[in-house]
Backbone as CSV, one residue per row, in Angstrom:
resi,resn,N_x,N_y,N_z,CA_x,CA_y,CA_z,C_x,C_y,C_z
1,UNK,27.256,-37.674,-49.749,26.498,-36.905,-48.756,25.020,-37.213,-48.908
2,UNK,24.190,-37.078,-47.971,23.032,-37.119,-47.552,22.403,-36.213,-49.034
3,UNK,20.920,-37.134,-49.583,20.743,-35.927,-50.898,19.306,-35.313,-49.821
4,UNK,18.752,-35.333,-48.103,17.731,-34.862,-48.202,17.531,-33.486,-48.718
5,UNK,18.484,-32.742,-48.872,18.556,-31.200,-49.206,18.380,-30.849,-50.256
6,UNK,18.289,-32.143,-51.134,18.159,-32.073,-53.113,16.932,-31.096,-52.983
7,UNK,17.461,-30.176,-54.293,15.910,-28.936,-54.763,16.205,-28.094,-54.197
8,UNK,16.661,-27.832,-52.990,16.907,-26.650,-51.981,17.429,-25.390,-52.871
9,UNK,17.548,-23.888,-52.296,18.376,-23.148,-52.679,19.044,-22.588,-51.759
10,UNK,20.580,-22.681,-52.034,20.854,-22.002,-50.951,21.516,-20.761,-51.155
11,UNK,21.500,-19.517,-50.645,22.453,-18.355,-50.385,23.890,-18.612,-49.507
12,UNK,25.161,-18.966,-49.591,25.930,-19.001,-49.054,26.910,-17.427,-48.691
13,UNK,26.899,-16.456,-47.884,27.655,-15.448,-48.390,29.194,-15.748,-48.133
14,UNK,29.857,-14.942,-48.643,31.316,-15.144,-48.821,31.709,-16.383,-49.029
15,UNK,31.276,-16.830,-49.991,31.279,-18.168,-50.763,32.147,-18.176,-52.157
16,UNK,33.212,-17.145,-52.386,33.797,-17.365,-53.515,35.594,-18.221,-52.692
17,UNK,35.344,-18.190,-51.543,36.625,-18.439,-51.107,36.626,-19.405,-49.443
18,UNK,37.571,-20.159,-49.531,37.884,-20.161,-47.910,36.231,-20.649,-46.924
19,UNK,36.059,-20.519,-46.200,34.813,-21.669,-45.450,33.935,-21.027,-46.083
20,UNK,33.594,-20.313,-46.073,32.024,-20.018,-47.194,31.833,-20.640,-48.877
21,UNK,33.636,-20.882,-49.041,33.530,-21.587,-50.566,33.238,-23.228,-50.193
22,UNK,33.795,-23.705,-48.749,33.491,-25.284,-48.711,32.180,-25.217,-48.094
23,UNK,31.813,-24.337,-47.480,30.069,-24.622,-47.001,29.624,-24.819,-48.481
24,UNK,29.760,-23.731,-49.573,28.834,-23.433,-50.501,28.979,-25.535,-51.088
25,UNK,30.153,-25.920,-51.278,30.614,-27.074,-52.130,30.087,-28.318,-51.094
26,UNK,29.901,-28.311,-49.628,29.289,-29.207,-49.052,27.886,-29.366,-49.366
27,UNK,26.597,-27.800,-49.306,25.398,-27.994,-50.160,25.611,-28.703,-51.314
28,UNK,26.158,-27.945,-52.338,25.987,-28.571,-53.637,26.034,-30.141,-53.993
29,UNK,27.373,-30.498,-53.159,27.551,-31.906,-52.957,25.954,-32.728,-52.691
30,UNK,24.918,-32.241,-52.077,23.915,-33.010,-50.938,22.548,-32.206,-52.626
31,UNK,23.109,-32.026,-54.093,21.732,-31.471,-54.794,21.438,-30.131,-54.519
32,UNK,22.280,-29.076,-53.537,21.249,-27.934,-53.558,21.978,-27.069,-54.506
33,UNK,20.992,-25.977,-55.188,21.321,-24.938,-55.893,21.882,-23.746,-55.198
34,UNK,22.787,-22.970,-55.490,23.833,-22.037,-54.728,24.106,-20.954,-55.361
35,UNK,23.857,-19.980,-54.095,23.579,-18.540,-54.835,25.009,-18.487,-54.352
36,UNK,26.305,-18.017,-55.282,27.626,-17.819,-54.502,27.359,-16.475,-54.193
37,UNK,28.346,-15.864,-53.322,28.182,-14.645,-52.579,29.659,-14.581,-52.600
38,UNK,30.252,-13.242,-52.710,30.965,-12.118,-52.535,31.718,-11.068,-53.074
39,UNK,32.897,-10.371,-53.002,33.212,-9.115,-53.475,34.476,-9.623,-54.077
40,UNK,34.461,-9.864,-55.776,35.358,-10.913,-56.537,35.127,-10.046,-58.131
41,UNK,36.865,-10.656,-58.593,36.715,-10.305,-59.767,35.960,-11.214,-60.629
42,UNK,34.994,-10.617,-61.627,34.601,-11.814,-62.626,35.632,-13.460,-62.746
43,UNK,36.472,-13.216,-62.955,37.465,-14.770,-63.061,37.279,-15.201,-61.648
44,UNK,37.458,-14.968,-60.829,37.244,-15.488,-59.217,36.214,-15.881,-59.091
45,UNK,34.402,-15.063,-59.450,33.107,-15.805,-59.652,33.153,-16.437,-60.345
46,UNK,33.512,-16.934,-61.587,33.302,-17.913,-62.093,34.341,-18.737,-61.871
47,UNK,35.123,-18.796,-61.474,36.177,-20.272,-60.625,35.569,-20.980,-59.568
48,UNK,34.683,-19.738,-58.760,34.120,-20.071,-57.377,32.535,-20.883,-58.088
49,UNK,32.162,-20.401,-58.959,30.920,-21.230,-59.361,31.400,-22.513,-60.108
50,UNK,32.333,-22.189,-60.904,32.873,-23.449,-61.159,33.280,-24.538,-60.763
51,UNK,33.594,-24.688,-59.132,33.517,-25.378,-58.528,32.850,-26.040,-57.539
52,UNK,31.811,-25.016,-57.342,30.633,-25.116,-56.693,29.977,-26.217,-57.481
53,UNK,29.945,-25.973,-59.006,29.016,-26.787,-60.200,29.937,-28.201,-60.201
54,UNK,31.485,-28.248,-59.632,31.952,-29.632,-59.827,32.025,-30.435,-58.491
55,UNK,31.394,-29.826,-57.353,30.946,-30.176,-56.195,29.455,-31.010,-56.379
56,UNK,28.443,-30.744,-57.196,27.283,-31.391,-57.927,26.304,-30.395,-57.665
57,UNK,26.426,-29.061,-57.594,25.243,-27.987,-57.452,24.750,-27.803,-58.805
58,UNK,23.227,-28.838,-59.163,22.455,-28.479,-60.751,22.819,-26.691,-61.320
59,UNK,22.792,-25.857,-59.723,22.607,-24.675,-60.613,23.718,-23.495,-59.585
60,UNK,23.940,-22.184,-60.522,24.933,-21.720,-59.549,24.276,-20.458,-60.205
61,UNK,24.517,-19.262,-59.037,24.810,-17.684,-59.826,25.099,-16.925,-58.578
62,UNK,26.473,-15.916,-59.020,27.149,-15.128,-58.407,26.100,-13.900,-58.376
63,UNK,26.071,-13.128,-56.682,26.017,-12.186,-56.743,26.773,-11.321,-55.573
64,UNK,27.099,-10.539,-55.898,28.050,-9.513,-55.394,27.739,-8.298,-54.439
65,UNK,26.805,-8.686,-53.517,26.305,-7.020,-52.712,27.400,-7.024,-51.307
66,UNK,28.070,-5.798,-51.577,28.245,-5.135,-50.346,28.117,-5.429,-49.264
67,UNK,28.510,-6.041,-48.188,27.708,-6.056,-46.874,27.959,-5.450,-46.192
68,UNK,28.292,-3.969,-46.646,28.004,-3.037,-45.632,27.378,-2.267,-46.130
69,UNK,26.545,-2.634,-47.135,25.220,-1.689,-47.885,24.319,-2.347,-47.621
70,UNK,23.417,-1.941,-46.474,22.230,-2.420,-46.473,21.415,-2.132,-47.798
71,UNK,21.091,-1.318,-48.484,20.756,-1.216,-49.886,20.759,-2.494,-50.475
72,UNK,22.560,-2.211,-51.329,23.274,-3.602,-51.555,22.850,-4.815,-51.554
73,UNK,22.340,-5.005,-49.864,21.915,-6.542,-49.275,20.433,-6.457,-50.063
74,UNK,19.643,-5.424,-49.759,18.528,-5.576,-50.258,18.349,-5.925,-51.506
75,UNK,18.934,-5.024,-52.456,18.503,-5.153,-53.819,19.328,-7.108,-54.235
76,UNK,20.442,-7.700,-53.497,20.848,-8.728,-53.927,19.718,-9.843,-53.443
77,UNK,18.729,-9.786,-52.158,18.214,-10.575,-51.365,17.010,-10.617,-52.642
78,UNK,16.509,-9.175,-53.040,15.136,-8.889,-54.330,15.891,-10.280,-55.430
79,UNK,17.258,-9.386,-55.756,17.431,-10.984,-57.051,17.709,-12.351,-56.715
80,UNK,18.209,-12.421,-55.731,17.785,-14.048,-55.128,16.411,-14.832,-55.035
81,UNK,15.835,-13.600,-54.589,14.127,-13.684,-54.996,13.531,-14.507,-56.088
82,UNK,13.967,-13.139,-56.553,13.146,-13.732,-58.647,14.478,-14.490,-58.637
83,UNK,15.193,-15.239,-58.343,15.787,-15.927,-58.756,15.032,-17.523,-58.462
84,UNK,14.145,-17.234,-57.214,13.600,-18.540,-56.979,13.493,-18.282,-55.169
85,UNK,14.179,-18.007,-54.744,14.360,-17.438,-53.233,15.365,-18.403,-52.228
86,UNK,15.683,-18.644,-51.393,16.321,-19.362,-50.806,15.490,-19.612,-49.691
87,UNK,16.144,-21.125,-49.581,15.513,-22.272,-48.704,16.679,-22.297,-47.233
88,UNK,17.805,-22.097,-47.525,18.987,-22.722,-46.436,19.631,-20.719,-46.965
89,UNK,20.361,-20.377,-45.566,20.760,-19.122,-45.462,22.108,-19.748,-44.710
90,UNK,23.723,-19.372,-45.471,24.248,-19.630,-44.415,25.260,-18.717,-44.520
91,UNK,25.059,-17.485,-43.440,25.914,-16.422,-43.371,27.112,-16.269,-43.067
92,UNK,28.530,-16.523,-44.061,29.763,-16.682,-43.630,30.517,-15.199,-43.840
93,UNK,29.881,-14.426,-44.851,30.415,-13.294,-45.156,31.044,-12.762,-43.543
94,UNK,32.222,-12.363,-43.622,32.843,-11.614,-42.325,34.408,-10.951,-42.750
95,UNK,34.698,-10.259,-41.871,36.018,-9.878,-42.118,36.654,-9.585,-40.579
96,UNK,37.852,-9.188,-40.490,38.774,-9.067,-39.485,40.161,-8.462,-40.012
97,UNK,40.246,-7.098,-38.837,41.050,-6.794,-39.035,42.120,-6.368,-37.770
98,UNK,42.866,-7.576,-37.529,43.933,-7.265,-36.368,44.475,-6.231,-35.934
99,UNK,44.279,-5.734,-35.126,44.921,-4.284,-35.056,44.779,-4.156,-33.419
100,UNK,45.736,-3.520,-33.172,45.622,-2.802,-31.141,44.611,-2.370,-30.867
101,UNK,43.833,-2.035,-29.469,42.839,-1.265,-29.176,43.206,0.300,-29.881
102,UNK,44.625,0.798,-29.432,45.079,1.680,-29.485,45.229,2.247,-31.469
103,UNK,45.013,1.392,-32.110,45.287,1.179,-33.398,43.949,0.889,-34.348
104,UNK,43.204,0.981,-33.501,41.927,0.782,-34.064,41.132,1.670,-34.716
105,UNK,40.698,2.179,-35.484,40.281,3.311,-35.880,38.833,3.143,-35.935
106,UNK,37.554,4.338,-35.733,36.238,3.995,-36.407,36.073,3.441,-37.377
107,UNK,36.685,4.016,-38.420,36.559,3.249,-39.754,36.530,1.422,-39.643
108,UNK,37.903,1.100,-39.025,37.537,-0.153,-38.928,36.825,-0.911,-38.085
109,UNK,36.503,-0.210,-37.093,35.267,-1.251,-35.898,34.093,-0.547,-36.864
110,UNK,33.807,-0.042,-37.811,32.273,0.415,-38.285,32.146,-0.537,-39.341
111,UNK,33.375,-0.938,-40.189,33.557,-1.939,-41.257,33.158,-3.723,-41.070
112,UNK,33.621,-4.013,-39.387,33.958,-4.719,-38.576,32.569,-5.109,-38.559
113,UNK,31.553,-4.316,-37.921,30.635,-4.522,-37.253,29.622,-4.386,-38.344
114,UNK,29.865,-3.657,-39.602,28.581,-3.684,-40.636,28.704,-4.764,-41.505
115,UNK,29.928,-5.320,-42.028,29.483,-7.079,-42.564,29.576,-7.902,-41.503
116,UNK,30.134,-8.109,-40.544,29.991,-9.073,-39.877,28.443,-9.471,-38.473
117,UNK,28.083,-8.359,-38.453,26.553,-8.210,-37.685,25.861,-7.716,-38.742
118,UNK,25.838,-6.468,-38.918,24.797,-5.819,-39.548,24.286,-6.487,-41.040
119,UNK,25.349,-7.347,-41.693,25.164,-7.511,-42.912,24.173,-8.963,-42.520
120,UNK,24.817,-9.472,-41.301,23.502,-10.874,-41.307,22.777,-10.686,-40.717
121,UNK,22.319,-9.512,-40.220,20.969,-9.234,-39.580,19.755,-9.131,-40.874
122,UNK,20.566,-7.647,-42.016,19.796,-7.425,-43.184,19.820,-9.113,-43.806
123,UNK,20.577,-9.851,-44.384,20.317,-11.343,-45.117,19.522,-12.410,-44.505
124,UNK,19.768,-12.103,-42.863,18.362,-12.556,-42.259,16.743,-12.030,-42.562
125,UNK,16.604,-10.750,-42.196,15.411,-10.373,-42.067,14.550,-10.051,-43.261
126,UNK,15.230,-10.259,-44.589,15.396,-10.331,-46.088,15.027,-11.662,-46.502
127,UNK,15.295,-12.587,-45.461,15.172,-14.409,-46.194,14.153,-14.746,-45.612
128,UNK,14.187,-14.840,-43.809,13.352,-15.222,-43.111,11.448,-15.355,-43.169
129,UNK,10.975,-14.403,-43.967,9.451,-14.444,-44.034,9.763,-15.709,-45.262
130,UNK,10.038,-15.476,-46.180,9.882,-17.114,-47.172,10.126,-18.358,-46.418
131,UNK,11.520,-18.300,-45.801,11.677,-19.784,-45.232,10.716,-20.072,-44.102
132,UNK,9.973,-19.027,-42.973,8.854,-18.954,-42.527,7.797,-19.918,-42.681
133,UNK,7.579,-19.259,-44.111,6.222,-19.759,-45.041,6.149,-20.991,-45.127
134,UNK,7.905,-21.474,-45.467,8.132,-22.685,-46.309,8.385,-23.562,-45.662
135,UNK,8.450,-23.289,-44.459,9.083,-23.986,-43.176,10.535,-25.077,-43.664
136,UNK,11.319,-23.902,-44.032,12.652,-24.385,-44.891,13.475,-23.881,-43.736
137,UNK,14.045,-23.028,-43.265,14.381,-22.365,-43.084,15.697,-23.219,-42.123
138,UNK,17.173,-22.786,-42.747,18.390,-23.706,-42.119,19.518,-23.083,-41.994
């Protein structure tokens, strides 16, 4: 793969599994460093970084916020921060849950709609002034 992305950092969310785990392993492949993202047992983050690191990402670290805690998002977006901050944002975190109109409950269109919108609105508006700055921003 292309190394222009070498140095980069990237935030991938829902990156311990499934297209957010091959987005995270396509960066790494191209030099960038990878913040993995999601809601995993310890052995699952480190399998998911573990392969992230045998994809060729110099550097890896799991973090685990909620995305339906805006809080959550915040305080994980602060340690991505001091972690160095991210350059490339690529929001896969989502969920789905099949069900009838008739079968649908609040609970799940509120679940629905807070990681899958609300959670990349907060990981947007959390990243965006750095990559701004840095004119990184991907």
């Amino acid at each position: 793969m292309d190394r222009m992305l070498e140095g980069r950092t990237a935030l991938v969310t829902g990156s311990v599994q499934g297209i957010g785990l091959a987005i995270a392993e396509a960066l790494a492949s191209a030099g960038v460093r990878i913040a993995v993202h999601g809601l995993a047992t310890p052995e699952e983050a480190a399998a998911a970084e573990a392969r992230v690191r045998d994809a060729g990402a110099p550097e890896t670290r799991f973090f685990d916020a909620d995305m339906r805690d805006p809080d959550a998002i915040g305080a994980m977006m602060a340690d991505v921060e001091a972690w160095g901050g991210v350059d490339i944002l690529a929001n896969n975190a989502g969920i789905q849950r099949t069900v009838s109109l008739a079968d649908a409950t609040r609970d799940i269109w509120d679940a629905v709609l807070a990681v899958n919108l609300s959670g990349t609105f907060h990981t947007m508006r959390a990243a965006m002034p750095r990559m701004a700055e840095a004119a990184t921003g991907g």
